[in-house]
mmCIF file of the C-alpha atoms, coordinates in Angstrom:
data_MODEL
# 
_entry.id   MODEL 
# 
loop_
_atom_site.group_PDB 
_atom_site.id 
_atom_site.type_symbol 
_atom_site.label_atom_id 
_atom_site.label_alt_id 
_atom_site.label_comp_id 
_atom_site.label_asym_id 
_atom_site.label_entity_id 
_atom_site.label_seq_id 
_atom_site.pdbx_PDB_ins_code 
_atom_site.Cartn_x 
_atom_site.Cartn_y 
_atom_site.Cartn_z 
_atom_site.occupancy 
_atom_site.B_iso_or_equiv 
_atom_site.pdbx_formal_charge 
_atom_site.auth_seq_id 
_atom_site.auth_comp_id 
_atom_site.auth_asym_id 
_atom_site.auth_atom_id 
_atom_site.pdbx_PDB_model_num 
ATOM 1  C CA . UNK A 1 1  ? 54.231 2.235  -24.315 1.00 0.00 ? 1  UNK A CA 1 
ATOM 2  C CA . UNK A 1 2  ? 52.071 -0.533 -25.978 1.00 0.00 ? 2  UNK A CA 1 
ATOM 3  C CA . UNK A 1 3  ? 48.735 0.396  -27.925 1.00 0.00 ? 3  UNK A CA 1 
ATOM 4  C CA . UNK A 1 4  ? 46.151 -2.029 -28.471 1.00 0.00 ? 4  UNK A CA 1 
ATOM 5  C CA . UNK A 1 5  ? 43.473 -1.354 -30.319 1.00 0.00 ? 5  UNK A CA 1 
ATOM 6  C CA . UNK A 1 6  ? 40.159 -3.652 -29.575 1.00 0.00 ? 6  UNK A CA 1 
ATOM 7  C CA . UNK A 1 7  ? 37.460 -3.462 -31.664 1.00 0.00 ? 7  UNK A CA 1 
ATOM 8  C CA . UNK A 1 8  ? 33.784 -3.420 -30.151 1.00 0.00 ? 8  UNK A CA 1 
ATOM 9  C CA . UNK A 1 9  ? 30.559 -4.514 -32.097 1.00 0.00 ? 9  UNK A CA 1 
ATOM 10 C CA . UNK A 1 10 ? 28.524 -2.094 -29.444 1.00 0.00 ? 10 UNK A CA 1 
ATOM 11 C CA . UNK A 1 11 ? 28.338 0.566  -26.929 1.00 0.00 ? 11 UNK A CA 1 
ATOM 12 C CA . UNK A 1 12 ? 28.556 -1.081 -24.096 1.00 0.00 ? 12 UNK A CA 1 
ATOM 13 C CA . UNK A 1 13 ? 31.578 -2.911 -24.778 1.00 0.00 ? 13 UNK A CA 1 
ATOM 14 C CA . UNK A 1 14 ? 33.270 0.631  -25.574 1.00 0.00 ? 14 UNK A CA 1 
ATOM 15 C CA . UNK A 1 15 ? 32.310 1.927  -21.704 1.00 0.00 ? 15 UNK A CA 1 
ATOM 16 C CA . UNK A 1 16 ? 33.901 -1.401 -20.681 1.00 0.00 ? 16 UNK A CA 1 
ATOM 17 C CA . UNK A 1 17 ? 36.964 -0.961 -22.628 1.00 0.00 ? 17 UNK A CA 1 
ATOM 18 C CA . UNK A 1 18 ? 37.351 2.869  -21.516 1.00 0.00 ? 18 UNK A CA 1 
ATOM 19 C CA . UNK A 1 19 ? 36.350 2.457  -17.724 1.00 0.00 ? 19 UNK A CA 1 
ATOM 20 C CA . UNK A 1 20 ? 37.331 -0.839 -16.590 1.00 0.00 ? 20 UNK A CA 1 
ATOM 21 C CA . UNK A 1 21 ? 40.103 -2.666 -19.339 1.00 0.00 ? 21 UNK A CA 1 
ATOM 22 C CA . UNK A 1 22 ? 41.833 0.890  -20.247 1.00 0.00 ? 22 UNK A CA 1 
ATOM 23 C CA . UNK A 1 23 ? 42.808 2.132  -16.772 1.00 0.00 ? 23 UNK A CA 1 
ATOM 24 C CA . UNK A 1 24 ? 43.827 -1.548 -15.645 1.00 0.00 ? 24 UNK A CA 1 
ATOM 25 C CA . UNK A 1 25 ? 45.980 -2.010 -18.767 1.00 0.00 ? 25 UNK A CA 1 
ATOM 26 C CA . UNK A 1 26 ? 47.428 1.010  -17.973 1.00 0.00 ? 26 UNK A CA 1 
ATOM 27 C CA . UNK A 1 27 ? 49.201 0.338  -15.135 1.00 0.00 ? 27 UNK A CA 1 
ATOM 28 C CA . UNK A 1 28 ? 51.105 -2.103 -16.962 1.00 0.00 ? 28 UNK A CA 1 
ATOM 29 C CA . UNK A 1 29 ? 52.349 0.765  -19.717 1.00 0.00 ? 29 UNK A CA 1 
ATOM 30 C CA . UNK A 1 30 ? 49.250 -0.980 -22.224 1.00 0.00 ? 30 UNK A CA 1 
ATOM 31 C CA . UNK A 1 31 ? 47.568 2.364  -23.849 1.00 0.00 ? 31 UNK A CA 1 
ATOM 32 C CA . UNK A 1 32 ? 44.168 0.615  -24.840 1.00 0.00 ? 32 UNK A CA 1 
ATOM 33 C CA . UNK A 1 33 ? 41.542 2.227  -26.573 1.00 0.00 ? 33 UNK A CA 1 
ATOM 34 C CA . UNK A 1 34 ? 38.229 0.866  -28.441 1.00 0.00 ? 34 UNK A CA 1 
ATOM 35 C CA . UNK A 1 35 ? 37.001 1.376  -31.802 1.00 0.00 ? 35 UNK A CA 1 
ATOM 36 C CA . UNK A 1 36 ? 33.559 0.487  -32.399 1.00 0.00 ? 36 UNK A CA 1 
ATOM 37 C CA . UNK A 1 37 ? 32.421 -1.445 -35.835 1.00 0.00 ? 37 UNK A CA 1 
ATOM 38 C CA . UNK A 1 38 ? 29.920 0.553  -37.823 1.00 0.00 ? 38 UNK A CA 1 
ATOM 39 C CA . UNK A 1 39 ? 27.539 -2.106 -40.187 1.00 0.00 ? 39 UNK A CA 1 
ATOM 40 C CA . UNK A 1 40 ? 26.648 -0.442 -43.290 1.00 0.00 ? 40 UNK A CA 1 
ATOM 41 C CA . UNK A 1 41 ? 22.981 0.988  -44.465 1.00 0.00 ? 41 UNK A CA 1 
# 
Protein backbone atom coordinates (compact mmCIF):
# COMPACT_ATOMS: atom_id res chain seq x y z
CA UNK A 1 0.00 0.00 0.00
CA UNK A 2 1.00 3.66 -0.84
CA UNK A 3 1.07 6.44 2.00
CA UNK A 4 0.83 9.93 1.21
CA UNK A 5 1.15 12.28 3.53
CA UNK A 6 -0.56 15.90 2.66
CA UNK A 7 0.04 18.60 4.67
CA UNK A 8 -2.92 21.07 5.62
CA UNK A 9 -2.44 24.81 6.72
CA UNK A 10 -6.11 24.39 8.58
CA UNK A 11 -8.87 22.41 9.95
CA UNK A 12 -10.97 22.24 7.43
CA UNK A 13 -8.71 20.97 4.94
CA UNK A 14 -7.89 18.02 7.52
CA UNK A 15 -11.95 16.96 7.56
CA UNK A 16 -11.55 17.09 3.75
CA UNK A 17 -8.56 14.99 3.62
CA UNK A 18 -10.05 12.37 6.26
CA UNK A 19 -13.75 12.25 4.91
CA UNK A 20 -13.73 12.83 1.33
CA UNK A 21 -9.76 12.37 -0.29
CA UNK A 22 -8.83 9.42 2.33
CA UNK A 23 -11.67 6.95 1.69
CA UNK A 24 -11.56 7.70 -2.21
CA UNK A 25 -7.78 7.15 -2.31
CA UNK A 26 -8.37 4.19 -0.65
CA UNK A 27 -9.96 2.26 -2.98
CA UNK A 28 -7.08 2.54 -5.11
CA UNK A 29 -4.61 0.89 -2.18
CA UNK A 30 -3.47 5.03 -1.47
CA UNK A 31 -3.38 5.14 2.61
CA UNK A 32 -3.71 9.06 2.87
CA UNK A 33 -3.63 10.86 5.92
CA UNK A 34 -3.22 14.78 6.80
CA UNK A 35 -0.90 16.51 8.96
CA UNK A 36 -1.74 19.91 9.82
CA UNK A 37 1.12 22.85 9.93
CA UNK A 38 1.41 24.42 13.34
CA UNK A 39 2.90 28.41 12.95
CA UNK A 40 4.94 29.20 15.85
CA UNK A 41 4.10 31.75 18.95
Amino acid sequence: MIRVCIVCVGQTEVEFVKSCLAPYLRQSQVLAFPSLLQSPS
